[in-house]
Structure formats: C-alpha cells, structure tokens
DRENDO-1510 file (C-alpha; in Angstrom, 1 decimal, always signed):
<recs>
REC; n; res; u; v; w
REC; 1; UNK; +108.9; +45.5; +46.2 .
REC; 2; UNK; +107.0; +48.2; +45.5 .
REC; 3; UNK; +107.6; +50.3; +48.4 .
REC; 4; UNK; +111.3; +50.4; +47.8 .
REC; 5; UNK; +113.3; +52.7; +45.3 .
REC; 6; UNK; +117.0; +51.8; +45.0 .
REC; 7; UNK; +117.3; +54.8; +43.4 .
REC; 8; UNK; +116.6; +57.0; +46.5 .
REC; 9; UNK; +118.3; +57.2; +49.8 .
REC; 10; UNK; +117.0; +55.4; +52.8 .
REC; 11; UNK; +115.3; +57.8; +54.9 .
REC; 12; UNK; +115.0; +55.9; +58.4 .
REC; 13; UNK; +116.3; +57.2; +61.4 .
REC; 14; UNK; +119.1; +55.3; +63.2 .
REC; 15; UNK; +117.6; +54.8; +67.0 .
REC; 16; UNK; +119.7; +56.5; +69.4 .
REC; 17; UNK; +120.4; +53.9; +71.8 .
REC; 18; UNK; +122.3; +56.3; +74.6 .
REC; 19; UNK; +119.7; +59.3; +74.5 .
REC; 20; UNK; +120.9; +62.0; +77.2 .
REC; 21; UNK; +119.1; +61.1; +80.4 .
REC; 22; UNK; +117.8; +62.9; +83.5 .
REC; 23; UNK; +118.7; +61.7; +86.2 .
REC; 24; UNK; +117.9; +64.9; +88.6 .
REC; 25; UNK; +115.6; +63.2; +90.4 .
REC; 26; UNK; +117.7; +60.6; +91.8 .
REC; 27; UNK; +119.2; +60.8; +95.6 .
REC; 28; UNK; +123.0; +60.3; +96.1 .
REC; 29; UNK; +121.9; +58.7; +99.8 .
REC; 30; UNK; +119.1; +57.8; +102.2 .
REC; 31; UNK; +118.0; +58.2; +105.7 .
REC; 32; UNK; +116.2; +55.1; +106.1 .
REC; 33; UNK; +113.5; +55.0; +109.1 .
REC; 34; UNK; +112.6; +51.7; +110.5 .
REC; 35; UNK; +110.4; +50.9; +113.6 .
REC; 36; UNK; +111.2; +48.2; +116.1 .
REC; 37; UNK; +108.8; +44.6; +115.7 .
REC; 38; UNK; +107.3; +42.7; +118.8 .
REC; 39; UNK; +109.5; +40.0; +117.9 .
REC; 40; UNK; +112.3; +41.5; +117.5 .
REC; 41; UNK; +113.7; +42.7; +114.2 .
REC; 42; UNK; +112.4; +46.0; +112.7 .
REC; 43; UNK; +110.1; +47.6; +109.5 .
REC; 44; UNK; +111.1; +50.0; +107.4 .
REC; 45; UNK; +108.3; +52.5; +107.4 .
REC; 46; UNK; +110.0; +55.4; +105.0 .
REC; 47; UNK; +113.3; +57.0; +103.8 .
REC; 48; UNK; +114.6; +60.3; +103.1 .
REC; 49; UNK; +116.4; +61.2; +99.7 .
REC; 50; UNK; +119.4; +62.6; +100.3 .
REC; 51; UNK; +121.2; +64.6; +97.0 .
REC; 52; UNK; +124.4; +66.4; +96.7 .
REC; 53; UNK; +122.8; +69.1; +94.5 .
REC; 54; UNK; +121.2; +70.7; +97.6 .
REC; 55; UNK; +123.3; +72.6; +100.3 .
REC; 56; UNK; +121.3; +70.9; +103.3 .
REC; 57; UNK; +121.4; +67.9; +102.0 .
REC; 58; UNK; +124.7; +67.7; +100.9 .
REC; 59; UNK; +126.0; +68.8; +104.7 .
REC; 60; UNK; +123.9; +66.0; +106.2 .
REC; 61; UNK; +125.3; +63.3; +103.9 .
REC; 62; UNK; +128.8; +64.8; +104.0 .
REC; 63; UNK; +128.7; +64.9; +108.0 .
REC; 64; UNK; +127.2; +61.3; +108.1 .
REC; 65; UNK; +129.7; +60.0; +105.9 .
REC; 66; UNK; +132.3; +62.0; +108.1 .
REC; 67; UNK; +131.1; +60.8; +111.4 .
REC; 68; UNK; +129.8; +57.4; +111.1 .
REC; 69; UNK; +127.9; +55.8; +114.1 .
REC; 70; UNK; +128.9; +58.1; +116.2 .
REC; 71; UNK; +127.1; +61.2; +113.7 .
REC; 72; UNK; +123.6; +59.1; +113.5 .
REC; 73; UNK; +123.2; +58.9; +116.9 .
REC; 74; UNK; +124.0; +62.4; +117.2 .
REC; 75; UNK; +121.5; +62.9; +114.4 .
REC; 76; UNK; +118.8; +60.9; +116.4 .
REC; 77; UNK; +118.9; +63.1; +119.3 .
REC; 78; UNK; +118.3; +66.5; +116.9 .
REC; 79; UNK; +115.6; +64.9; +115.0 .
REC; 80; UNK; +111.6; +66.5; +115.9 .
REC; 81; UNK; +108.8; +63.9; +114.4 .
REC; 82; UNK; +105.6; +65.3; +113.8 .
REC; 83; UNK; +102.7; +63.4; +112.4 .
REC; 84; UNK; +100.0; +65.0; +110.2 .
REC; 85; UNK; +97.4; +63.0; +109.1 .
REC; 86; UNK; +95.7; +63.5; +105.5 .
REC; 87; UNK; +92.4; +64.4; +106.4 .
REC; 88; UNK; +93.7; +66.5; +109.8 .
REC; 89; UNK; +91.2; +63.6; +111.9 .
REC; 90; UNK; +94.0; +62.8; +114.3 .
REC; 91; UNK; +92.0; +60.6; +116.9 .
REC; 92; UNK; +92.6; +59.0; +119.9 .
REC; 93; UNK; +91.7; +55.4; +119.3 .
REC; 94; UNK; +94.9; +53.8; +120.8 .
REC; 95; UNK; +96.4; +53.8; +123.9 .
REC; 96; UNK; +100.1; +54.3; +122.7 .
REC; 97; UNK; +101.6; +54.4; +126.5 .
</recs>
C-alpha cells in the first residue's frame, strides 16, 4: 500500500489501557436520608458523601462504624435540618401539622 514504508518504524502509539485515574471525588461512605411513606415503607430523598480525606468526615464515619445502631441514633438526636429554598420564596401553602 502506498501509505506504508517497511522501511520506517511504525509510529502509532500503544493505547494505555490503565491511565492513572482520579478518583478524589469519590466518598468512602454515605449518610443516606430517607422519609417515611403513607403506606408504610420509606423514600430516599438525598445522601451525604462521606470521605476519609477530610478530618470531619473521617471522625463521623470512623465513630459510625465504631458505634453502630447505637451511634446513628445518637447522631439523629445532634442533627439541625434547615430548608432553604432556591429562589428564598418559602411559602406557606401546606398545612404540615
């Protein structure tokens, strides 16, 4: 063919199958929240990453694997919700009890 030369030496790059990855931005655990359904069962409405690399994180995680049952529930009683909505219109539409 006229676009080989076996003269010359083949100047393709082997594909690196195993390039070096970044995997930074994955968590090591999660806090998973979930909100009771009228019939029963529950809905998962977020989670929180949890990663070793950071100091807070990694004594939550380390406690909660340390404590088991007993360390979420203690956890539960510490946590503060706040809700923020996007647009800061936080109405009054429902009549949540």
């Amino acid at each position: 063919m006229a676009f080989q030369n076996p003269n010359t030496e083949n100047n393709v790059r082997n594909i690196d199958n195993n390039p070096a990855k970044n995997e930074g931005w994955k968590s090591d655990a999660f806090l998973n929240l979930y909100i009771p359904t009228r019939q029963g069962g529950r809905r998962k409405i977020g989670s929180v990453g949890l990663k070793l690399n950071k100091p807070m994180d990694k004594q939550l995680l380390d406690y909660l694997a340390d404590a088991g049952d007993e360390g979420l529930e203690s956890l539960k009683s510490r946590l503060v919700l706040d809700f923020q909505r996007a647009d800061g219109n936080n109405g009054d539409e429902l009549d949540l009890g």
